[in-house]
C-alpha positions in Angstrom: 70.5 107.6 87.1 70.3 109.1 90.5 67.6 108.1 93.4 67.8 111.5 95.4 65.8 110.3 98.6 64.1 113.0 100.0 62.2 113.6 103.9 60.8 116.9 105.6 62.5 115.7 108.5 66.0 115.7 106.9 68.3 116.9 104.0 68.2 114.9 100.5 70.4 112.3 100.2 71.9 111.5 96.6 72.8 108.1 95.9 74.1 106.7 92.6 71.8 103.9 90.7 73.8 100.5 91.6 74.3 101.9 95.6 70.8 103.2 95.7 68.9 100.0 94.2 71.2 97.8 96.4 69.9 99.5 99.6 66.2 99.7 98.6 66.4 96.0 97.6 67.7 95.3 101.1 64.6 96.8 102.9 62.4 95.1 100.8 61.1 98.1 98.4 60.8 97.7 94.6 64.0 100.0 93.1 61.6 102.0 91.0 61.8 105.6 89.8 59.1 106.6 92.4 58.8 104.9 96.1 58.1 105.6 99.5 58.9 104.7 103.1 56.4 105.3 105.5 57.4 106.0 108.6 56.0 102.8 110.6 58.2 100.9 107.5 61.6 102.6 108.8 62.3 100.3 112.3 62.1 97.2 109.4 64.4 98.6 107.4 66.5 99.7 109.7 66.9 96.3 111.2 67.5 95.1 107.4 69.9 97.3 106.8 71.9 96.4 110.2 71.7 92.6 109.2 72.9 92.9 106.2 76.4 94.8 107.6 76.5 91.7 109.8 76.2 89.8 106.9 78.9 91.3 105.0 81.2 91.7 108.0 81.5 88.2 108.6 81.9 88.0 104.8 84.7 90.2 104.8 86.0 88.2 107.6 86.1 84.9 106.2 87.7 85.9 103.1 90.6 87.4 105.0 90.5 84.2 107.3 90.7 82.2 104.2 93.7 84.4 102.2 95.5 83.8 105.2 95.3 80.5 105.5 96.1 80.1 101.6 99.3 82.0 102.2 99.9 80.0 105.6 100.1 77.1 103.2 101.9 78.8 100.2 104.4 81.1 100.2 103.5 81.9 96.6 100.1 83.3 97.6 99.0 87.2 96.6 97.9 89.3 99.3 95.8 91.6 96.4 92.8 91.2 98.9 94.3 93.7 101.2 93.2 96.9 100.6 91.3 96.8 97.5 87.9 96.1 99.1 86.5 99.6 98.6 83.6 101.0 100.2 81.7 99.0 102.6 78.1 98.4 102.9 78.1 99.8 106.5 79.7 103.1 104.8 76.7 103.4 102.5 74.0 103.3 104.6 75.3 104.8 107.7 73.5 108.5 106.4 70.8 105.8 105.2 69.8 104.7 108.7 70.7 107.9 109.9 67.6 109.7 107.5 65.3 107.1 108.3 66.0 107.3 112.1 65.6 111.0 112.0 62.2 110.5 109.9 61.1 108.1 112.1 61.5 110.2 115.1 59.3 113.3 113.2 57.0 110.8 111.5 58.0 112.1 108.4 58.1 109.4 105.0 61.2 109.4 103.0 60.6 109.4 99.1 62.5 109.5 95.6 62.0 110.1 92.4 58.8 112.9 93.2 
């Protein structure tokens, strides 16, 4: 499945199921087939969204603190962390924030699945 979120104010913006759910979940909507963010929601989920990059900066930090004090300690330990993290969170929802700002500013709701 798709969520294909979707404002007058802006372009539609595709997501796949697991990215699309994850997001949602963060600013506190139920990842249904059918939703809605209403324009005085968007400054909440905005400032969900930014805590949770935070949140998984650190994260990202402390694992890489941690490898490298694992292979302080061991000259045996891997370095597969490097590298092979992917797509960030704050790569996801940058166009995210961006729709909802853009919404915000028309008072415009952003839906999916209609």
């Amino acid at each position: 499945m798709l969520y294909k979120f979707k404002s007058k104010a802006t372009g539609d913006l595709i997501m796949l199921e697991p990215q699309g759910k994850q997001i949602l979940k963060l600013i506190g909507k139920e990842p249904g087939l059918k939703g809605i963010i209403l324009p005085n929601e968007m400054l909440g989920a905005i400032d969900a969204l930014h805590a949770a990059v935070e949140r998984e900066a650190a994260a990202v930090k402390a694992a890489k603190e941690a490898v490298q004090d694992a292979q302080a300690t061991s000259e045996s330990a891997s370095s597969t962390m490097d590298g092979a993290r992917g797509i960030s969170l704050k790569q996801r929802v940058v166009p995210f924030i961006d729709m909802l700002h853009r919404a915000h500013a028309e008072d415009k709701e952003v839906v999916w699945g209609v």
